[in-house]
C-alpha positions as CSV (number, residue, x, y, z in Angstrom):
1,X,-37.5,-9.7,-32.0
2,X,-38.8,-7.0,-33.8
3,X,-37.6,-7.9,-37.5
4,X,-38.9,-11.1,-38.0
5,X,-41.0,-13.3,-36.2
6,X,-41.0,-17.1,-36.0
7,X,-44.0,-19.1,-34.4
8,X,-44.0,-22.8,-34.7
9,X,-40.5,-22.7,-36.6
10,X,-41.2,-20.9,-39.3
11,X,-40.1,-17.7,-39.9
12,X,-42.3,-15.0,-41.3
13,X,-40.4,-10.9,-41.9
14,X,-42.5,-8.5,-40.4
15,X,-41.3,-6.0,-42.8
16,X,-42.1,-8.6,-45.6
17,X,-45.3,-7.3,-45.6
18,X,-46.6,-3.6,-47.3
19,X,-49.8,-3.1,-46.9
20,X,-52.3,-1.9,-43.9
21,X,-55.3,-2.8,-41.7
22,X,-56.0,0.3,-39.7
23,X,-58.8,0.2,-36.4
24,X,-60.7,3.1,-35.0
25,X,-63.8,3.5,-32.1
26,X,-66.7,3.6,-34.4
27,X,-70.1,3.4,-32.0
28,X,-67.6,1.9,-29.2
29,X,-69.3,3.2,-26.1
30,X,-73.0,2.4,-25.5
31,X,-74.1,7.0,-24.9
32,X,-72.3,7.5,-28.2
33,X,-73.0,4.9,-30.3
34,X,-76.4,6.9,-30.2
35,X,-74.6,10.5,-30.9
36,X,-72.5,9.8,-33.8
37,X,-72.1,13.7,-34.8
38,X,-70.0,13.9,-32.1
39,X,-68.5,10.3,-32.0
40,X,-65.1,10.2,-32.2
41,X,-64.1,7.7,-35.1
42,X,-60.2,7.6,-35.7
43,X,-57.0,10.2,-34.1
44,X,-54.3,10.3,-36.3
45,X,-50.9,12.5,-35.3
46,X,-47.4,12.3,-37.6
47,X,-45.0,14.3,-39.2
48,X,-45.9,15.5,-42.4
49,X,-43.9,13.5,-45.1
50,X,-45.7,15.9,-48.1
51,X,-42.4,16.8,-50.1
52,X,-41.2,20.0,-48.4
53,X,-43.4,19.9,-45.5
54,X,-41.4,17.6,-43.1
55,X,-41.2,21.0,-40.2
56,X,-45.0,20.4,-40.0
57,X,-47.1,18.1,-37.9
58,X,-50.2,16.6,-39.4
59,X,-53.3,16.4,-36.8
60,X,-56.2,14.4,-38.2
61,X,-59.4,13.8,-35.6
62,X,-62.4,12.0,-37.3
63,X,-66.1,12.2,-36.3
64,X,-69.5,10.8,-37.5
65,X,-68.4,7.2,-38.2
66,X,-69.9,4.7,-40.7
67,X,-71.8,7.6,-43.3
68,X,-73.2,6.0,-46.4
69,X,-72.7,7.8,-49.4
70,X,-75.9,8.2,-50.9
71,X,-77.3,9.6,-47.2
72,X,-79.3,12.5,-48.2
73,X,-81.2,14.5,-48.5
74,X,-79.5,15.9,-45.1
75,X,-76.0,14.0,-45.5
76,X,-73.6,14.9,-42.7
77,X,-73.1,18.0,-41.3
78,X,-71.3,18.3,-37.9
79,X,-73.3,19.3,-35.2
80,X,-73.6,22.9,-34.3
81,X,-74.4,22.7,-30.5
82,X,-71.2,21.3,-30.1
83,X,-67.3,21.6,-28.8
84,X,-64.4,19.5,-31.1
85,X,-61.3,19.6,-29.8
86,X,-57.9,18.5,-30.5
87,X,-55.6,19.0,-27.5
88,X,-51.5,18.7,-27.1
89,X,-49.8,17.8,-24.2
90,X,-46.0,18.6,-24.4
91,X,-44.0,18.2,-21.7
92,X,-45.6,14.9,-20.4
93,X,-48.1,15.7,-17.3
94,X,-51.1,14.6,-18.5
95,X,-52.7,17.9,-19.0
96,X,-53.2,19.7,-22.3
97,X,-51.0,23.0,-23.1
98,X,-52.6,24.0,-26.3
99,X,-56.1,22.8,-27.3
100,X,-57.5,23.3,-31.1
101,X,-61.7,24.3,-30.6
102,X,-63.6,23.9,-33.6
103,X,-67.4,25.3,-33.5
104,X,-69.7,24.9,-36.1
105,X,-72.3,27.0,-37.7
106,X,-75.4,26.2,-39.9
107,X,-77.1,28.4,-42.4
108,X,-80.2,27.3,-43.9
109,X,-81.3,30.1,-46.6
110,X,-85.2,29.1,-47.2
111,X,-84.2,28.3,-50.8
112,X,-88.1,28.3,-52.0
113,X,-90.1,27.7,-55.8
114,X,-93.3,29.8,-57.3
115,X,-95.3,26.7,-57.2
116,X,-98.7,27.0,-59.0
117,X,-100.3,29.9,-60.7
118,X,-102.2,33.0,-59.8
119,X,-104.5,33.1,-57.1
120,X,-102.8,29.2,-56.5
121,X,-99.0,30.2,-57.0
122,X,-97.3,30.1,-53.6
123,X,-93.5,29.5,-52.4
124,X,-92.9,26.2,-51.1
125,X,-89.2,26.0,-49.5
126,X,-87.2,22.7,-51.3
127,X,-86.6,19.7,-49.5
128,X,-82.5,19.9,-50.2
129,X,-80.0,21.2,-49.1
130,X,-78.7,22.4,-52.5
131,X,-81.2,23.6,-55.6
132,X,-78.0,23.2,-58.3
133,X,-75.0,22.4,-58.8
134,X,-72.4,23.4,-56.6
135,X,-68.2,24.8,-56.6
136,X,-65.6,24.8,-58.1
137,X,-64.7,28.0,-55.7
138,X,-65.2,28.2,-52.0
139,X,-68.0,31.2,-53.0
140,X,-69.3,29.3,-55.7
141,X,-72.6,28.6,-53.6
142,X,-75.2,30.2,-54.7
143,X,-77.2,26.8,-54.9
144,X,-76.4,26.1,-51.7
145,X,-79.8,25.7,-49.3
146,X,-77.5,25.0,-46.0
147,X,-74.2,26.6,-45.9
148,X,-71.8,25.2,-42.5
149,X,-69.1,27.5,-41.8
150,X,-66.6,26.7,-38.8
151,X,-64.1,28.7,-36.6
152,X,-61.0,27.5,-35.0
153,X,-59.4,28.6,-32.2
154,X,-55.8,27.9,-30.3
155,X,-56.4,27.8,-26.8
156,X,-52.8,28.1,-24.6
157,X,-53.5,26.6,-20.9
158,X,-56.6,24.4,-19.6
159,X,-59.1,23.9,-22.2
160,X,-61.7,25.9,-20.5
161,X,-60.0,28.8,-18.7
162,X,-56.8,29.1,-21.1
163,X,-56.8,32.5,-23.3
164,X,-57.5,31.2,-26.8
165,X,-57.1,33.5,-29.8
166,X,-58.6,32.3,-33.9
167,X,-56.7,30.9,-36.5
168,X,-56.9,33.3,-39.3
169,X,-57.3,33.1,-42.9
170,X,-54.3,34.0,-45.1
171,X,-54.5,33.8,-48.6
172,X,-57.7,33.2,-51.3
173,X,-61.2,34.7,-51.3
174,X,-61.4,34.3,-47.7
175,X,-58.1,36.2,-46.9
176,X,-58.4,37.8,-43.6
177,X,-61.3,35.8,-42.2
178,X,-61.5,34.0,-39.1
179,X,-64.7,32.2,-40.4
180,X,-64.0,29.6,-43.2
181,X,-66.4,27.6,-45.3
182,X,-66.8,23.9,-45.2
183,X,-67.4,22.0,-48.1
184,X,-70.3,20.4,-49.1
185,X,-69.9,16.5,-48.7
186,X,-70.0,14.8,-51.9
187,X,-73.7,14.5,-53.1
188,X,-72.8,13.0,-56.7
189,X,-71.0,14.3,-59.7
190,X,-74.5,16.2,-61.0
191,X,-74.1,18.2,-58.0
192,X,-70.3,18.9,-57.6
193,X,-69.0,18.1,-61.3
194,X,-64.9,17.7,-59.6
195,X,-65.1,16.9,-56.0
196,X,-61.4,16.5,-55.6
197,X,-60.8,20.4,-57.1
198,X,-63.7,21.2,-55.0
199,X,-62.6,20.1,-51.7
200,X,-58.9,21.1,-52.3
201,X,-60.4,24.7,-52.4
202,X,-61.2,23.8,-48.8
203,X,-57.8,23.9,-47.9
204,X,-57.0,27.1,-46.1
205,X,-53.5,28.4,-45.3
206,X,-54.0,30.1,-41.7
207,X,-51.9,32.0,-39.8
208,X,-51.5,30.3,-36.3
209,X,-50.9,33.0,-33.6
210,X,-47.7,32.5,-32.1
211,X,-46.6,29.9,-34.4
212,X,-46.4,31.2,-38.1
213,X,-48.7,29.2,-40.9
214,X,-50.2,26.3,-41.0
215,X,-53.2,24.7,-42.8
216,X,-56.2,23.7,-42.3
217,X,-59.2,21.6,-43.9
218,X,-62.5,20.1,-42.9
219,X,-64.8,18.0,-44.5
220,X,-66.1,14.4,-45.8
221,X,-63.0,12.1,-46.7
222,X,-63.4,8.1,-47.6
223,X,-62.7,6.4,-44.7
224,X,-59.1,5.6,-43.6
225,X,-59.2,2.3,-42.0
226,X,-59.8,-1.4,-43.3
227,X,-61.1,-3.7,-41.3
228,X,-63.1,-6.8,-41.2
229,X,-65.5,-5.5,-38.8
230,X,-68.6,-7.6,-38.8
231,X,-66.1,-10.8,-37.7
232,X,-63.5,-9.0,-35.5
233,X,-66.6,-8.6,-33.1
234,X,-68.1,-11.8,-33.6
235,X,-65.7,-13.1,-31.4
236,X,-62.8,-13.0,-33.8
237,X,-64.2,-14.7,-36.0
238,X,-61.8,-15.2,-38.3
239,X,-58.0,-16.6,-38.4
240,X,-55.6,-14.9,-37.3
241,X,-52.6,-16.2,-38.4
242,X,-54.5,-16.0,-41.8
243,X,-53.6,-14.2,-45.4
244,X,-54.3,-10.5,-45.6
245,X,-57.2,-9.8,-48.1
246,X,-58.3,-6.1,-49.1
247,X,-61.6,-7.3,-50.0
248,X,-62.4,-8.0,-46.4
249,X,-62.8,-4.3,-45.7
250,X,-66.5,-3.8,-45.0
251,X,-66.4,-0.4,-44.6
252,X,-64.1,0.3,-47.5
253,X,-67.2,2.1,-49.1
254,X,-68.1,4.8,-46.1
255,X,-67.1,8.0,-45.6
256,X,-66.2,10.0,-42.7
257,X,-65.7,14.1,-41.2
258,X,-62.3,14.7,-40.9
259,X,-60.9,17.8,-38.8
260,X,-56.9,18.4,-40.2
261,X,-54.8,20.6,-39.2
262,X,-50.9,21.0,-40.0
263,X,-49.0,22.8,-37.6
264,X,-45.6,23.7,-37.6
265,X,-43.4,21.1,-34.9
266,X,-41.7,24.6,-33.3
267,X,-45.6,25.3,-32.2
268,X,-46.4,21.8,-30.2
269,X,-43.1,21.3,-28.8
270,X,-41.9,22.7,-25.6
271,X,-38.2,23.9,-24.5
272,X,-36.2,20.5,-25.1
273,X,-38.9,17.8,-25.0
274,X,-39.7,16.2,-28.3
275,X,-42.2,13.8,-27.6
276,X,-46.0,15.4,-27.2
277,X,-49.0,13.6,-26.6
278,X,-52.2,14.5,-28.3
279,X,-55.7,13.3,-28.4
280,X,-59.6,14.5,-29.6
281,X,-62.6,15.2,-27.5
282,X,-66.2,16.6,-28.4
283,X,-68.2,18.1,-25.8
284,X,-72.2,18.8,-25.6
285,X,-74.4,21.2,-23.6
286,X,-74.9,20.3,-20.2
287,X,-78.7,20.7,-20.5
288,X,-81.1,19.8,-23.2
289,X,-84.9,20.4,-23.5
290,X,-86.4,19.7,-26.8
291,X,-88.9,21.2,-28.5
292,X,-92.5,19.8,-29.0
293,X,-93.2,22.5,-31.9
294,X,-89.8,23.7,-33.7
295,X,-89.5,26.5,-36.2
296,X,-86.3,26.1,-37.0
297,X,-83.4,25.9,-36.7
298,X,-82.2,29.0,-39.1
299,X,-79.5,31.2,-38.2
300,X,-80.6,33.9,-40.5
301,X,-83.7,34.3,-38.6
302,X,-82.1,34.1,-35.1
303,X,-86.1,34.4,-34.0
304,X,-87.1,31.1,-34.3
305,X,-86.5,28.1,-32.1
306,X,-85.2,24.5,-33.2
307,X,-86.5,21.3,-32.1
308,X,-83.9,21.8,-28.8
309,X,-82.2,24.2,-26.9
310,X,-79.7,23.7,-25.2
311,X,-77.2,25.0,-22.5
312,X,-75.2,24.9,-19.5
313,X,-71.6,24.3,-19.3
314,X,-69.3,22.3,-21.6
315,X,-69.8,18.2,-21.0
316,X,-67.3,16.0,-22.6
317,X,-69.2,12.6,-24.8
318,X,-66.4,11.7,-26.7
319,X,-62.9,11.1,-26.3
320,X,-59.9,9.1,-28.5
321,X,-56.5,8.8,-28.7
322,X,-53.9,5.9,-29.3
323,X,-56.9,3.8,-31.2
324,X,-59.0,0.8,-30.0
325,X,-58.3,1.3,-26.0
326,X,-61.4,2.2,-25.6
327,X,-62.9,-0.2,-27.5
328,X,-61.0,-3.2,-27.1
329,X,-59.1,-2.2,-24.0
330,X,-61.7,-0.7,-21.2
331,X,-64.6,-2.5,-19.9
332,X,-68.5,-2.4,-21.1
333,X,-69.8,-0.6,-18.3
334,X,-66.9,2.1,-18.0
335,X,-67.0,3.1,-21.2
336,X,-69.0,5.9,-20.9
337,X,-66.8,7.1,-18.3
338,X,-63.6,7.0,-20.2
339,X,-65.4,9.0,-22.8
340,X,-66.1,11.6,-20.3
341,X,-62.5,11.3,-18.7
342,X,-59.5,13.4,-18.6
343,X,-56.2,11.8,-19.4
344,X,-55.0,13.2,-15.7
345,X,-57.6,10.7,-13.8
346,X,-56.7,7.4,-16.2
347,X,-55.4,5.7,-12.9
348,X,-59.0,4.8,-12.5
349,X,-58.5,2.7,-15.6
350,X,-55.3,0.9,-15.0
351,X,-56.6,-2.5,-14.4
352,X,-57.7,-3.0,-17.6
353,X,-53.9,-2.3,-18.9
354,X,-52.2,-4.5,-16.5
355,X,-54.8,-6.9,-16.0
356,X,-56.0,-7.3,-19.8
357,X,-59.1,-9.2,-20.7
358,X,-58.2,-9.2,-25.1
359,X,-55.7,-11.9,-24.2
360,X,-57.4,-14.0,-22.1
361,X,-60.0,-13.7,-24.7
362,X,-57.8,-14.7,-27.8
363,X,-56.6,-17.8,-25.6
364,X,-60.3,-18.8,-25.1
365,X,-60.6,-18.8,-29.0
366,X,-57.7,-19.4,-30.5
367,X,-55.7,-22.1,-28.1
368,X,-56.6,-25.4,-30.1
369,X,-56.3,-23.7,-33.2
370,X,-52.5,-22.5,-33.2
371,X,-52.0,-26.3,-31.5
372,X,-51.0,-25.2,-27.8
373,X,-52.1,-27.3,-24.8
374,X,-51.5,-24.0,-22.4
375,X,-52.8,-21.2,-22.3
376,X,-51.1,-18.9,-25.6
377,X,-52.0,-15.1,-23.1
378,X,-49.3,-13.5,-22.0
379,X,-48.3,-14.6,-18.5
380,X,-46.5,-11.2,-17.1
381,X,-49.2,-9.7,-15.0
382,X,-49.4,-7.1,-14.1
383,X,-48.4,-6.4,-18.0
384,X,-45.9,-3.7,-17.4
385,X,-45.1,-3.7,-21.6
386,X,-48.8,-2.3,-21.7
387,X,-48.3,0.1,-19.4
388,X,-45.5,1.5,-22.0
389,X,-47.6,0.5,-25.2
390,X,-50.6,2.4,-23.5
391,X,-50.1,4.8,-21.1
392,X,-46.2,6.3,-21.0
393,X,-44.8,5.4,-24.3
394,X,-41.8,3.7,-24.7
395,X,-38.8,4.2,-23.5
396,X,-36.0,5.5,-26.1
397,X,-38.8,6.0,-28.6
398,X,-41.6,8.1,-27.4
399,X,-41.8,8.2,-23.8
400,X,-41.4,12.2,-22.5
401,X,-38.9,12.7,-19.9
402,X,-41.5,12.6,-16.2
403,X,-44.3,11.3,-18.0
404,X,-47.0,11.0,-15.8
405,X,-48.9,7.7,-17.0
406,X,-52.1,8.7,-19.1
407,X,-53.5,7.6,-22.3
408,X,-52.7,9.4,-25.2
409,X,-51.4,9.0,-28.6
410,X,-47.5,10.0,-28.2
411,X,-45.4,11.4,-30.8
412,X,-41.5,11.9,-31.0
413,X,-41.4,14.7,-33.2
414,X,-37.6,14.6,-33.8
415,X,-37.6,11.1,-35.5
416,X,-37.7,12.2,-39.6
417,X,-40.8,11.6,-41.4
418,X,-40.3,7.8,-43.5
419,X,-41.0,8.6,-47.1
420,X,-44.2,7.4,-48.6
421,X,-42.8,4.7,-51.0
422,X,-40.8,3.5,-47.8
423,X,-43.5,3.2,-45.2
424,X,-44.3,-0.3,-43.5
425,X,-47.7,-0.5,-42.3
426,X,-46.0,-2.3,-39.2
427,X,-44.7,0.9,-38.1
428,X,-42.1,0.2,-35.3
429,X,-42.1,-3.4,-35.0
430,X,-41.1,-3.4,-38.9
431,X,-38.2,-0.5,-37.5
432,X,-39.7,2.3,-38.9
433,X,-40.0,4.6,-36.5
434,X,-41.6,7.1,-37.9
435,X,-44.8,5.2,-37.4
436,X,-47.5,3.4,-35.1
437,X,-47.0,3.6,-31.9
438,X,-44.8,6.7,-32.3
439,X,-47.6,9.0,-33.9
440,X,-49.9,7.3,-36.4
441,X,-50.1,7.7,-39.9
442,X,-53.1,6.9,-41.9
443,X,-51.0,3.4,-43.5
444,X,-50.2,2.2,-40.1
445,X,-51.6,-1.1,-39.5
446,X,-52.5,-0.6,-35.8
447,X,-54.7,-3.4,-35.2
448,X,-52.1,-5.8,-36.3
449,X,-50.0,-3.8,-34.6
450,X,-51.8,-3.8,-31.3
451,X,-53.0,-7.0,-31.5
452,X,-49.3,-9.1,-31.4
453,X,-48.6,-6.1,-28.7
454,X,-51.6,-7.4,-26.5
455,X,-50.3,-10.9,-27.4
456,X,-47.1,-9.9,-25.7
457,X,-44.7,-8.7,-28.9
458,X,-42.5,-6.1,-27.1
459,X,-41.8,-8.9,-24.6
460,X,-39.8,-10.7,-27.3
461,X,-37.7,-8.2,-28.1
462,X,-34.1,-9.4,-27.2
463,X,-30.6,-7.0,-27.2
464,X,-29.2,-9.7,-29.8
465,X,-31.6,-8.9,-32.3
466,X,-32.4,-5.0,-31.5
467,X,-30.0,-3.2,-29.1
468,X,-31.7,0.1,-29.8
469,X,-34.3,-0.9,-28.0
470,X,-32.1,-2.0,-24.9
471,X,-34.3,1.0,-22.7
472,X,-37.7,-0.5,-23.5
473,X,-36.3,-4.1,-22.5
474,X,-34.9,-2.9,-19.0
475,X,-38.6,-1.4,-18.7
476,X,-41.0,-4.0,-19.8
477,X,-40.7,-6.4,-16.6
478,X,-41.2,-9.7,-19.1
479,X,-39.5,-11.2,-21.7
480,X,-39.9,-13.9,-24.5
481,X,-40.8,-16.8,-22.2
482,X,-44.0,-15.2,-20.9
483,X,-45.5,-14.5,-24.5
484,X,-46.4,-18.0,-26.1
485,X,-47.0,-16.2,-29.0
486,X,-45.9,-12.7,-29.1
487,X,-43.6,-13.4,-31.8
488,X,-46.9,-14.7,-34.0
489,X,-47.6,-12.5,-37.3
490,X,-51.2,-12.2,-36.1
491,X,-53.5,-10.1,-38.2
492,X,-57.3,-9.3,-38.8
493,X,-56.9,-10.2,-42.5
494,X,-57.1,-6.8,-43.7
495,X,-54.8,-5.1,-46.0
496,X,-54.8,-1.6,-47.6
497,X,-51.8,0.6,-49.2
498,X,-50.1,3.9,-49.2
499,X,-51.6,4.3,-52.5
500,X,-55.0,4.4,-51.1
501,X,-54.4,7.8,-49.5
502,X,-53.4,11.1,-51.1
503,X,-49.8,12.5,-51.4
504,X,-50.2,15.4,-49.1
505,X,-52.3,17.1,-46.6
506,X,-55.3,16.3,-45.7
507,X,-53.7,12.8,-46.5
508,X,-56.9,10.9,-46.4
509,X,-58.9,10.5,-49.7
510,X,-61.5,11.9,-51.4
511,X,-64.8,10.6,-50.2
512,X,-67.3,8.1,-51.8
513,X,-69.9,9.8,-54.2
514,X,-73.4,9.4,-53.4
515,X,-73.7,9.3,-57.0
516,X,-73.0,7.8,-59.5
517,X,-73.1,4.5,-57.9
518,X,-69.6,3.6,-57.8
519,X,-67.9,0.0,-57.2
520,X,-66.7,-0.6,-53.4
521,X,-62.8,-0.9,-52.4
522,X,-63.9,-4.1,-50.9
């Protein structure tokens, strides 16, 4: 049932509860847990529910997981040598249509002091990236000692041979420019006196060819998720059936890179399909020979040589989209490979959807503690409800009509966006469907949310109680006799609120200062 769930006779409302645990792929491979620049952190995908922008879809893709506020004097700049993408699939196929490329530019400007006197005086370049303070305007930088500027292109067809054309610049300083500025993360308040007025001068409204305006902003945000991360991978170490507790969240003080774009829905969407599919990737240089004696790197003297160069074709390292498959959901040893994978080949992976390991894993811990003498894992294998949770979408909700099955996050963009006062963090199995699985939102609780799906919740989904869902319940191949539990309110413990993120686009908040020191979330 998908409004209110009972385990051991007493009944606990699913939409009782307002608040959100959210779960990403920080460092969830072993290659790219030593890359974070390019690891992939968190995908989000919804309709904008900013007053007046509800013809918009927002696309948020995060990278460089886990940053500490105060981590200077270099902070965290996105890496240069590298490919980040945000691709759509929409007409179901498993093959992107259009594909976002952001690149990524560094300018360091050899900010230097007269140091001495005389004969003695000589320039010595600073050890900073800025010499003063910094903003309020996007050209408001002449303190700036590393500038990162960023293109983005749309890219029609297969990522690599499609014909891609730049999003353009169309109002403010940088009206008419296919190059825009990214904002300095946020040092401390000496540096950048108003980070929020700052950064909001970040946001660019761009023309999209093909598709009318859109926006677009990149930089440091506080990160969207809460999550009791240190016991979640100590074996669960924590109860499940437990209270929900903000203060759990021990990453409620780091920051992350967000890449946001808001496009309008008549520019992902395809003929009559509604539903698209979307997902992030970041690709590095094939080849890679370092440097035993750099000069560099500096782009205003394209002379000198950095401590690598690199080259070759395009090599995908990082890959994310419905959140904590790869992390939770593919095995060890072929993680790596789904990072490098193409949604088209994810037959290779199916095993680990039909044949789940999470389950069997929660059973291991969690049987004598919720009183059972059998095994509490779902007993439908192969686990066909997966296969919609994961890899098609669900039927009647957000599966595409001749959806070939893939992972991806999957979005029906003719379901209305759900207010903010109104949201449940238990997206769809609290019946709002605006949220998690159909798209995410940052206040969706998707690790609660996944974790009664592994646990088998769509299987307890009965006509009586939801005949909406009637198509999904002809599909699943189970029902509530092979999920002990999948009617259990499980949950990491974590909770976090709609008020935790801003109103409107970029929708995730404004990141932690490095300084002053300020209190955690936690």
């Amino acid at each position: 049932m998908f409004t209110r769930v009972l385990l051991f006779g007493v009944a606990t409302a699913l939409a009782a509860t307002s608040q959100h645990a959210g779960a990403s792929s920080h460092r969830e491979a072993p290659f790219i847990a030593g890359m974070p620049r390019v690891d992939g952190t968190d995908f989000y995908m919804f309709r904008s529910y900013e007053s007046g922008r509800d013809g918009f879809v927002t696309l948020i893709a995060n990278y460089n997981p886990l940053q500490d506020a105060y981590g200077g004097p270099n902070y965290f700049a996105l890496d240069p040598e590298a490919l980040y993408e945000i691709h759509i699939d929409n007409d179901g196929d498993a093959v992107e249509d259009l594909t976002f490329q952001f690149r990524f530019e560094q300018t360091f400007r050899g900010v230097a002091l007269d140091i001495g006197a005389g004969d003695a005086q000589a320039s010595v370049g600073i050890p900073l990236i800025q010499a003063g303070p910094i903003g309020p305007g996007v050209e408001d930088d002449a303190n700036q000692n590393r500038v990162e500027t960023y293109t983005v292109d749309l890219v029609r067809g297969a990522r690599r041979s499609g014909s891609g054309e730049p999003l353009t610049v169309m109002s403010g300083p940088l009206a008419g420019e296919t190059t825009l500025r990214k904002p300095v993360d946020n040092i401390g308040s000496k540096t950048i006196a108003d980070y929020p007025e700052y950064a909001g001068n970040h946001v660019y409204d761009v023309g999209i060819p093909g598709c009318g305006n859109g926006r677009v902003f990149v930089g440091q945000r506080a990160e969207g998720f809460a999550i009791n991360l240190g016991e979640v991978f100590d074996l669960i170490n924590l109860d499940p059936l437990g209270e929900r507790d903000a203060k759990n969240s021990i990453v409620a003080d780091k920051n992350v890179t967000s890449l946001a774009l808001e496009v309008p829905v008549s520019c992902l969407t395809n003929g009559g399909e509604s539903v698209i599919g979307g997902w992030t990737t970041a690709s590095k240089r094939q080849m890679r020979m370092l440097n035993p004696a750099p000069e560099g790197p500096n782009t205003d003297l394209p002379d000198t040589v950095g401590p690598a160069l690199e080259g070759g074709a395009w090599s995908q390292v990082s890959r994310l989209g419905s959140p904590l498959v790869n992390e939770v959901v593919i095995g060890i040893d072929q993680k790596d490979r789904f990072n490098a994978s193409h949604p088209s080949d994810d037959g290779q992976f199916a095993t680990f959807v039909t044949n789940p390991t999470l389950p069997a894993l929660i059973d291991v811990l969690f049987r004598d503690a919720v009183g059972a003498d059998a095994s509490i894992a779902p007993g439908n294998i192969p686990r066909q409800d997966l296969v919609l949770a994961f890899l098609t979408g669900i039927p009647g909700l957000n599966r595409p009509e001749g959806v070939v099955a893939s992972e991806m996050l999957r979005l029906n963009t003719a379901i209305a966006p759900t207010p903010p006062g109104e949201q449940s963090p238990l997206g769809v199995l609290a019946l709002d469907l605006a949220g998690f699985p159909n798209g995410r939102r940052p206040v969706d609780d998707v690790t609660d949310v996944a974790l009664r799906a592994a646990m088998g919740v769509l299987c307890t989904v009965t006509e009586e109680t939801s005949p909406a869902f009637a198509p999904l319940i002809a599909a699943r191949d189970c029902g509530p006799s092979d999920a002990p539990v999948g009617t259990a309110p499980l949950t990491d413990q974590v909770t976090e609120s709609i008020d935790d993120f801003l109103g409107g686009f970029p929708y995730l908040a404004h990141p932690t200062p490095g300084a002053p020191q300020t209190a955690s979330r936690r």
